[in-house]
C-alpha positions in Angstrom: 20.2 -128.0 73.8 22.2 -126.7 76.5 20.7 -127.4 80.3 19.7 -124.1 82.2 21.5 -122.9 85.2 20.1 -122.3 88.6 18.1 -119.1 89.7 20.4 -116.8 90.7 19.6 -114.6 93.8 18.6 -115.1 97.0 14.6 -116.9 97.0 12.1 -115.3 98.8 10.6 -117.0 102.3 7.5 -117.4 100.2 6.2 -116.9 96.4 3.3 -116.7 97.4 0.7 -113.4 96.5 0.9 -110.5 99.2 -1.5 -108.4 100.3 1.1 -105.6 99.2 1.3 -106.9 95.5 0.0 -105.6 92.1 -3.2 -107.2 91.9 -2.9 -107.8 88.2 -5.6 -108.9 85.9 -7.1 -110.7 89.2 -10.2 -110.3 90.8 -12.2 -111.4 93.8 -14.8 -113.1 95.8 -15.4 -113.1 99.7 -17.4 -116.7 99.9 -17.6 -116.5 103.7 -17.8 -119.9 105.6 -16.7 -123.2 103.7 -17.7 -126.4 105.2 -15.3 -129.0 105.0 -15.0 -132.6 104.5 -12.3 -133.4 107.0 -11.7 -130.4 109.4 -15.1 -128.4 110.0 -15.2 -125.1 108.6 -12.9 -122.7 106.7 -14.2 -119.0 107.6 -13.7 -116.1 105.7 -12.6 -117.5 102.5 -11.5 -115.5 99.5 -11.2 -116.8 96.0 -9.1 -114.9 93.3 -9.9 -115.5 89.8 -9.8 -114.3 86.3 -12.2 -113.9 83.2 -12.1 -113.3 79.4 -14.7 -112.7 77.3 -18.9 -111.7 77.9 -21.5 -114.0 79.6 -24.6 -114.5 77.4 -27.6 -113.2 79.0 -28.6 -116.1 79.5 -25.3 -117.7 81.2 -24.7 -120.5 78.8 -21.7 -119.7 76.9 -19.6 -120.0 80.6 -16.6 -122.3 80.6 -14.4 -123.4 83.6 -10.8 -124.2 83.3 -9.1 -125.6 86.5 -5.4 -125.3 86.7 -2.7 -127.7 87.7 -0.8 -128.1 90.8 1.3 -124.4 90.5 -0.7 -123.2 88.3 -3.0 -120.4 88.8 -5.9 -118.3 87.2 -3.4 -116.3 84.8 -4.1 -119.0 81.6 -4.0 -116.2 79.3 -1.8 -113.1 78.9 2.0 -111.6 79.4 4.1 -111.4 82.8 3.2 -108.3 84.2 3.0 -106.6 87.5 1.6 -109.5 89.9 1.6 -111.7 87.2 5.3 -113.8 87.4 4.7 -116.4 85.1 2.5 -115.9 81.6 -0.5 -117.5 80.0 0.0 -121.2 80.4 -2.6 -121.9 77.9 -2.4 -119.0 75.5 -2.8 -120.7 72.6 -5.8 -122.6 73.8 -7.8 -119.9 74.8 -8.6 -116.8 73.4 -9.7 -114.7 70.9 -10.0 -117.1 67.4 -8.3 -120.0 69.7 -10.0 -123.2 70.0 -12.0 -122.0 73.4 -12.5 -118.7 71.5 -13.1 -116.1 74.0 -15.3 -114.0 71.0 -18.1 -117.0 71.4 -17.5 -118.1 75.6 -17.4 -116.3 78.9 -14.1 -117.8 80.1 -13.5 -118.5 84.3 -10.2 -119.5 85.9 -10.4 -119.5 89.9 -7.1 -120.1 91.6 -7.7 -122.8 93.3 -8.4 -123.2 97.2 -5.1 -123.9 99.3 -3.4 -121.9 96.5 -0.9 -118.9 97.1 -2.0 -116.9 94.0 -4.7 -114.8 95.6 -7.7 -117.3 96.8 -7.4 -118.8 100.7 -4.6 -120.4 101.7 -2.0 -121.2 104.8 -0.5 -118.2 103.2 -3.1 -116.3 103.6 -5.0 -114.0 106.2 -6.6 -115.7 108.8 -9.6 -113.9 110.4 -6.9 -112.8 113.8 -5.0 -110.9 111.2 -2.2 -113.4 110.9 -1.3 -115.6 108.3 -3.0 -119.2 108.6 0.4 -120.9 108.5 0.6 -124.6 110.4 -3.3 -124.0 111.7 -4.4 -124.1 107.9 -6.7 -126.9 108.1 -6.8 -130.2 105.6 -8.9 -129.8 102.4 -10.3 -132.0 99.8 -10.6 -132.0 95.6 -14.7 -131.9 97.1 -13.9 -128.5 99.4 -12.4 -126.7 96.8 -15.3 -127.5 94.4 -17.9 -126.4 97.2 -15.5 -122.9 97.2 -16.3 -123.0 93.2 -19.9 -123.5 93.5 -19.9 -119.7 95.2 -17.9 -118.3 92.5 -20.5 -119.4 89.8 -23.2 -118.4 91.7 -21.6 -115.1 92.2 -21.1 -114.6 88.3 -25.0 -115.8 87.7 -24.3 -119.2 86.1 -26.2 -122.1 86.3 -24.8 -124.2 84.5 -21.4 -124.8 82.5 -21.3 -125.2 79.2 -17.7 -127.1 79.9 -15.6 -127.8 82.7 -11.9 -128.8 81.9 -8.5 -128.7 83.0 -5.7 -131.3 83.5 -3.9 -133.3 86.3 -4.8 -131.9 89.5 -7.5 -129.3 88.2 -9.3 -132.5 86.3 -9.8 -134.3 89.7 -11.9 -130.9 90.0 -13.6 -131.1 86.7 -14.2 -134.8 88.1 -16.1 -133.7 91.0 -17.7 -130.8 89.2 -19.2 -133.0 87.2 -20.7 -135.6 90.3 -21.4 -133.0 92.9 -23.0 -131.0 90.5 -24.2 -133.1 87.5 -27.5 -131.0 86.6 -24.7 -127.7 86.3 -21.9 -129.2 83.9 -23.1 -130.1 80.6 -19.6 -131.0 79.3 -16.6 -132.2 80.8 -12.7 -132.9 79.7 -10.6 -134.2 82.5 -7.0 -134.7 81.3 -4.3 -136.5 82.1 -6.0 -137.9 85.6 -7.3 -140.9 87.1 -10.2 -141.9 89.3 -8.4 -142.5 92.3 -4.9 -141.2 93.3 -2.8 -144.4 92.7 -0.1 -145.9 94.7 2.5 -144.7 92.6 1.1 -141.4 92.9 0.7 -141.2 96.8 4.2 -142.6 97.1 6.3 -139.9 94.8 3.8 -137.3 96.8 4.2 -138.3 99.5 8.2 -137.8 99.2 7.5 -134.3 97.8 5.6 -133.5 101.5 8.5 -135.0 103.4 11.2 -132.8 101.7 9.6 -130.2 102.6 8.6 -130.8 106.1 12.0 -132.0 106.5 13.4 -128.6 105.9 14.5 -126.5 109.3 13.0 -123.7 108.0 9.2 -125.2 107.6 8.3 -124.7 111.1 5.1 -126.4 110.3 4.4 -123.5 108.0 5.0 -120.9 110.5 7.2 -119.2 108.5 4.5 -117.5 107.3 4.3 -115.7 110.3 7.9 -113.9 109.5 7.2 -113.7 106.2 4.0 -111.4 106.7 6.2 -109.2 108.7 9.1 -108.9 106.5 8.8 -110.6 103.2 12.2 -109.5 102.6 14.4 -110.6 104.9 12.4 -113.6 106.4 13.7 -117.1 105.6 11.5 -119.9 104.9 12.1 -123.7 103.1 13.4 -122.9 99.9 15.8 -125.8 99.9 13.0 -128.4 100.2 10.4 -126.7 98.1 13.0 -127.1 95.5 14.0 -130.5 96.4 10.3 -131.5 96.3 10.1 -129.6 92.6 12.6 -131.7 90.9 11.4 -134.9 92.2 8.1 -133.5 90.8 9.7 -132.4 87.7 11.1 -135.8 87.0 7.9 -137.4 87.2 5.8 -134.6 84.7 8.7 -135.6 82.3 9.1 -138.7 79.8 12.7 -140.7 80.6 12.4 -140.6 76.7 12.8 -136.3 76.1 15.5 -136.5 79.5 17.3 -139.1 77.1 17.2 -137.1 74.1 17.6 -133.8 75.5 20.8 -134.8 77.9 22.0 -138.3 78.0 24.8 -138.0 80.2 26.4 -134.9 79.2 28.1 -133.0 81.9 27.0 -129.4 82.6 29.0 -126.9 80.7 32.5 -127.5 81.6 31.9 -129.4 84.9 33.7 -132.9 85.0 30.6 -135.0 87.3 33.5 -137.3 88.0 35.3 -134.6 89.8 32.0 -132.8 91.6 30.5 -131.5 89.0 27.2 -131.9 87.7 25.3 -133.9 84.8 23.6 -131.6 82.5 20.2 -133.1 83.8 20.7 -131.9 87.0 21.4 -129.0 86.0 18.2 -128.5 84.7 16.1 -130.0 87.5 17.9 -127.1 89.5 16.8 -125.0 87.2 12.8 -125.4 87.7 13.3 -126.1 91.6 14.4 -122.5 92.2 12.2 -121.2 89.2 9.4 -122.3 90.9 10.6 -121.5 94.4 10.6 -117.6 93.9 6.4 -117.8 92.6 5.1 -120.5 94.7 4.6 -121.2 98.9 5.8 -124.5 100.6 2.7 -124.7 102.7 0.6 -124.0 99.6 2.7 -127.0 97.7 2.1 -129.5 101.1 -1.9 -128.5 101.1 -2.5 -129.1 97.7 -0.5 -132.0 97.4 -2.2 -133.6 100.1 -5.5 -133.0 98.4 -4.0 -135.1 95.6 -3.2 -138.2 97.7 -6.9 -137.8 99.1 -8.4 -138.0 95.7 -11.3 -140.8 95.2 -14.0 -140.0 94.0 -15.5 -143.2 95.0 -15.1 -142.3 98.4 -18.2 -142.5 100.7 -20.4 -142.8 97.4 -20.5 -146.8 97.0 -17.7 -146.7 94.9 -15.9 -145.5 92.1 -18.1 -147.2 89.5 -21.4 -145.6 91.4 -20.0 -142.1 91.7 -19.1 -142.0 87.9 -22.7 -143.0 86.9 -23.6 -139.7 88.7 -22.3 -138.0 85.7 -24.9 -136.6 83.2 -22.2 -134.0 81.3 -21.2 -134.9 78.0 -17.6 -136.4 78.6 -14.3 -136.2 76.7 -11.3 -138.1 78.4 -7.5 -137.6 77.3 -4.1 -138.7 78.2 -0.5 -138.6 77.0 1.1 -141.9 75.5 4.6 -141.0 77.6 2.4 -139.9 80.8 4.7 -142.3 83.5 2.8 -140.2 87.1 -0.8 -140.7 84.9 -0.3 -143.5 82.7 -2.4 -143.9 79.7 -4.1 -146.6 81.3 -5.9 -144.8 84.0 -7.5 -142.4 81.4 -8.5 -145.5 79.0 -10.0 -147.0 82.5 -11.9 -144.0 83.6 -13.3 -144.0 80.0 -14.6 -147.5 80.5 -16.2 -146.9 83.4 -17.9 -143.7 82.3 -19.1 -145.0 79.3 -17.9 -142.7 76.5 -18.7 -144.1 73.1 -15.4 -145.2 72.1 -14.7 -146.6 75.6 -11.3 -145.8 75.0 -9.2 -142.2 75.8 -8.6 -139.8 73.4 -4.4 -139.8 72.9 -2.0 -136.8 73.1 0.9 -137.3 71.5 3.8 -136.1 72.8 7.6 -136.9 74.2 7.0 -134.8 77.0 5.2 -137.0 79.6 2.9 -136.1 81.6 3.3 -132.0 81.1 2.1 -132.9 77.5 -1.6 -131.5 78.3 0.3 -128.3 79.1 3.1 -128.4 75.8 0.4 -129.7 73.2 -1.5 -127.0 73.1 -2.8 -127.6 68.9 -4.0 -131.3 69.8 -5.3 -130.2 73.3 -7.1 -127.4 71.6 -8.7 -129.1 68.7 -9.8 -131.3 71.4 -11.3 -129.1 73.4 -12.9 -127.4 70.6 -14.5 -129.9 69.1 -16.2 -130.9 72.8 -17.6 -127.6 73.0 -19.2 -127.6 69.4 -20.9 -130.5 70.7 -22.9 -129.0 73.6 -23.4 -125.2 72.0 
């Protein structure tokens, strides 16, 4: 398979979702005032969100699906105006999929600290200006207090599931401990307990490159973006920097073997200044996800990874994990190197389920497996859901 070229064109200061844009398939709650774990208060904050298929009149067929890092709430349906990307779960959910929009009320938020819609440094703060560097810190535990609204809002007391991989199942986590008596199933993929080590380190690199970049201005480039989105420059170069160091680690050095080796790109000689084929293709998905995504938006939320514990202040990891009553389903991916295998069959331990062991996702693809194995991820999921209707 050939390795993809770089995104032509000039990128954007920010990918992040105007107040000009097509609104899309999106829509929207005002929450107000969010208190915060860290930083005090968050006022005026605005979630964007999505939904498929028709609440029960009694609220229980509702299901919550929490995306990944640059995710968002478009899981299902084509490109479109505001909608750059498609369905990133499409053949998980849906009509006659295995979270079968026919039979359950379907709710994707984007996230809080995203750039999709919901509140974020790219956002409006309440002068009028973008938030930019004042956007304060925020937890996995502040965005779930944002989602508490949002179900309120919508009239449901309880979840029938909560689910969603990598960063969104450090939500479905929390979910499931702040707010055990309104989850009564859970499937948190591909995560651990605590952000590891490992983890905080690669993260922690991504934060830097971007930082690093002249044009971050502590994410102040917002400001010129807001005013011209056109012509204003922002950190392109270390948003795609911090991409294909990410990219690396969502990948198995198995499918980078397979798929490249050491072949040089096209006709370039890397002995002569060339390129491999492989970086070629991290190239590729740095300035892919440079024209849909914001640099701020990318340091929040990866911050909010490193912070994840949810042991923290609650006695424990082991203490906070018996506060979960939901039915529980726990999976990972055998070539997962940034969430290894072993952190899912350790959370499983210490919550309990029957087998005491993680369900396994087979796949070459590392840890983006939760996102490529959509059949085994969805029989999954389905039968989870079987369980508690």
């Amino acid at each position: 398979m050939p390795a993809t070229e770089p995104v032509p064109g000039r990128h954007p200061a920010s990918g992040a979702w105007h107040v000009d844009d097509p609104v899309g398939d999106r829509r929207f709650l005002d929450v107000g005032t969010v208190p915060l774990e860290l930083d005090g208060e968050l006022p005026e904050v605005r979630l964007a969100y999505e939904t498929w298929g028709e609440l029960d009149p009694d609220g229980g067929n509702a299901v919550l699906v929490l995306h990944a890092l640059t995710g968002d709430s478009h899981v299902i349906g084509p490109v479109g105006p505001g909608h750059p990307t498609p369905g990133w779960w499409d053949t998980v959910i849906g009509p006659g999929q295995a979270i079968d929009t026919d039979r359950w009320f379907v709710v994707c938020p984007n996230v809080l600290g995203g750039c999709q819609g919901s509140t974020g440094p790219a956002s409006i703060a309440p002068d009028g200006r973008p938030w930019g560097a004042r956007f304060p810190r925020l937890t996995v535990r502040d965005q779930v207090t944002a989602e508490f609204a949002l179900a309120d809002h919508l009239g449901i007391d309880a979840w029938a599931g909560v689910v969603g991989g990598s960063m969104g199942a450090m939500r479905v986590l929390e979910w499931a401990i702040m707010a055990p008596d309104r989850v009564r199933a859970i499937a948190p993929l591909a995560v651990s307990a605590t952000a590891t080590a490992d983890q905080i380190a690669v993260q922690s690199i991504q934060i830097a490159a971007i930082r690093r970049d002249p044009a971050f201005r502590g994410g102040d480039y917002l400001q010129d973006w807001f005013d011209d989105p056109e012509h204003a420059e922002g950190p392109t170069d270390g948003l795609e920097l911090a991409r294909q160091l990410a990219h690396l680690t969502y990948r198995s050095a198995e499918e980078l073997g397979l798929r490249f080796g050491r072949r040089a790109q096209a006709d370039e000689d890397p002995l002569r200044d060339g390129r491999f084929a492989v970086q070629s293709y991290l190239e590729y998905h740095g300035g892919k996800l440079a024209r849909r995504f914001d640099a701020a938006s990318y340091v929040t939320l990866t911050e909010v990874m490193n912070t994840h514990d949810v042991g923290r202040d609650r006695g424990g990891v082991g203490a906070a994990l018996r506060r979960i009553q939901a039915e529980v389903l726990i999976a990972g991916v055998d070539s997962d190197r940034l969430y290894p295998l072993t952190e899912q069959h350790s959370l499983a331990h210490l919550l309990g389920v029957p087998s005491q062991r993680a369900h396994v996702i087979r796949s070459p693809h590392g840890h983006d497996g939760f996102l490529i194995e959509r059949d085994q991820v969805g029989r999954l999921l389905g039968e989870l859901l079987d369980r508690v209707s």
